[in-house]
C-alpha positions in Angstrom: -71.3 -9.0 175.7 -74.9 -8.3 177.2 -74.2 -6.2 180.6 -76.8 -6.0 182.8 -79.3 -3.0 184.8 -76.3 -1.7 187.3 -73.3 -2.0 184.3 -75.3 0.1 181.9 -76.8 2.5 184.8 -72.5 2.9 186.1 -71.7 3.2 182.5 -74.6 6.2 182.0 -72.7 7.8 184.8 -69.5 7.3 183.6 -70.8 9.4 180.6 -72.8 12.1 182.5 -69.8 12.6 185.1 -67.3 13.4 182.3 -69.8 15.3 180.2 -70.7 17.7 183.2 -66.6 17.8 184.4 -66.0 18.9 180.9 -68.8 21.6 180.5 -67.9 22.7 183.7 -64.0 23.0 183.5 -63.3 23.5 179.6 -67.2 25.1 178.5 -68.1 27.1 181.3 -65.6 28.1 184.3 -66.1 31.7 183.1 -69.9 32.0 183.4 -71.8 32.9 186.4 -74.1 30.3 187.3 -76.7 29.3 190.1 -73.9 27.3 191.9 -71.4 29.3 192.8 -70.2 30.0 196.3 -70.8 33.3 197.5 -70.8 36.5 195.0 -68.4 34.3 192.8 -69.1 34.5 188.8 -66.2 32.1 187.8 -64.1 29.2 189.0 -61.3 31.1 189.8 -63.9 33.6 192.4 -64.9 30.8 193.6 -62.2 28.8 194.9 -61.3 32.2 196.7 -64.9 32.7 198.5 -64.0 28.6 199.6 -60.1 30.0 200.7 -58.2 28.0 198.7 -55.3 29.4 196.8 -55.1 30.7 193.5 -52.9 27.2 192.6 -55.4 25.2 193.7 -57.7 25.7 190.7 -55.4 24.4 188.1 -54.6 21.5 190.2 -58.2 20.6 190.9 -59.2 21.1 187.4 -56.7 19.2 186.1 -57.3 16.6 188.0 -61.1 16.0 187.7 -60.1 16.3 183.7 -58.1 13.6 183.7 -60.5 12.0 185.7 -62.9 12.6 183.6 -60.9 11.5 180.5 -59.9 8.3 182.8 -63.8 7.4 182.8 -64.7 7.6 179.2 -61.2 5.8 178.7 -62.7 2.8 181.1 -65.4 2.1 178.3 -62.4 0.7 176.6 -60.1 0.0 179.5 -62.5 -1.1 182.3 -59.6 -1.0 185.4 -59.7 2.6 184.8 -63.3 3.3 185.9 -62.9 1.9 189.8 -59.6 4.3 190.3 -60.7 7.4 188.4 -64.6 7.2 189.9 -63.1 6.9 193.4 -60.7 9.5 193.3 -63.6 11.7 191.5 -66.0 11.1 194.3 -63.6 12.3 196.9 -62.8 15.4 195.1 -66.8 15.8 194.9 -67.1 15.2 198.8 -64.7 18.3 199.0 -66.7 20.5 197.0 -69.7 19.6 198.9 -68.2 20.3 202.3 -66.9 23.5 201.0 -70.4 24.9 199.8 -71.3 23.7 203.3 -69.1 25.7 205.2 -70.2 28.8 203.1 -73.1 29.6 206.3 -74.6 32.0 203.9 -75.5 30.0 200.7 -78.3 27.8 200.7 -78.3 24.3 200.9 -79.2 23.7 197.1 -75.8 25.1 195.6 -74.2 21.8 196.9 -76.9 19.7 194.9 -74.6 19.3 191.9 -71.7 18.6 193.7 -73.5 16.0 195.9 -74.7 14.7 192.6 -71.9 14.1 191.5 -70.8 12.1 194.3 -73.2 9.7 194.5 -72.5 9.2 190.5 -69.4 8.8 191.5 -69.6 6.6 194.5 -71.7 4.2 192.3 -69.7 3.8 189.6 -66.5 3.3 191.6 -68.6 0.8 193.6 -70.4 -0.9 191.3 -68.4 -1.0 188.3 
């Protein structure tokens, strides 16, 4: 079955969301990168610089995992995609308003996140 500009371009999304959740959660929550909030050189660092509690990690990451697994699942099993890039875009649009409300980071440490969303947002829409 021939899909057309928008199916391939959600489904390239699909792909790059999941890759990037998986480097980020499973690769790389230990490295100190360009994005974090604050002072923060891991995941854990960070979610404390945003306030959230030390739970909140493992439920977060957990969740855009699954997520994650959910959208490379939907090449096969195509209801999944709408669901999983939905909820995945909302838990984006929370990590952008948190580097937001960090006054003293700059604006571009929310660029990934706020990638991801529209990804995210275009996949669950368009799909």
């Amino acid at each position: 079955m021939a899909i057309g500009t928008i199916g391939f371009l959600s489904l390239v999304f699909q792909i790059i969301i999941a890759c990037v959740i998986f480097s980020v959660w499973l690769i790389r929550p230990n490295w100190n990168t360009a994005y974090r909030a604050g002072n923060a050189t891991n995941i854990k660092e960070e979610f404390a610089v945003y306030g959230l509690p030390d739970w909140s990690v493992y439920v977060i990451g957990a969740t855009k995992i699954a997520l994650a697994i959910a959208l490379v699942a939907g090449y096969w099993k195509s209801e999944l995609v709408a669901p999983a890039a939905i909820s995945m875009a909302i838990l984006m649009a929370g990590a952008v308003i948190c580097h937001l409300r960090i006054k003293e980071d700059s604006l571009s440490r929310a660029l990934p996140a706020g990638s991801m969303l529209a990804m995210s947002l275009f996949v669950g829409l368009f799909n």
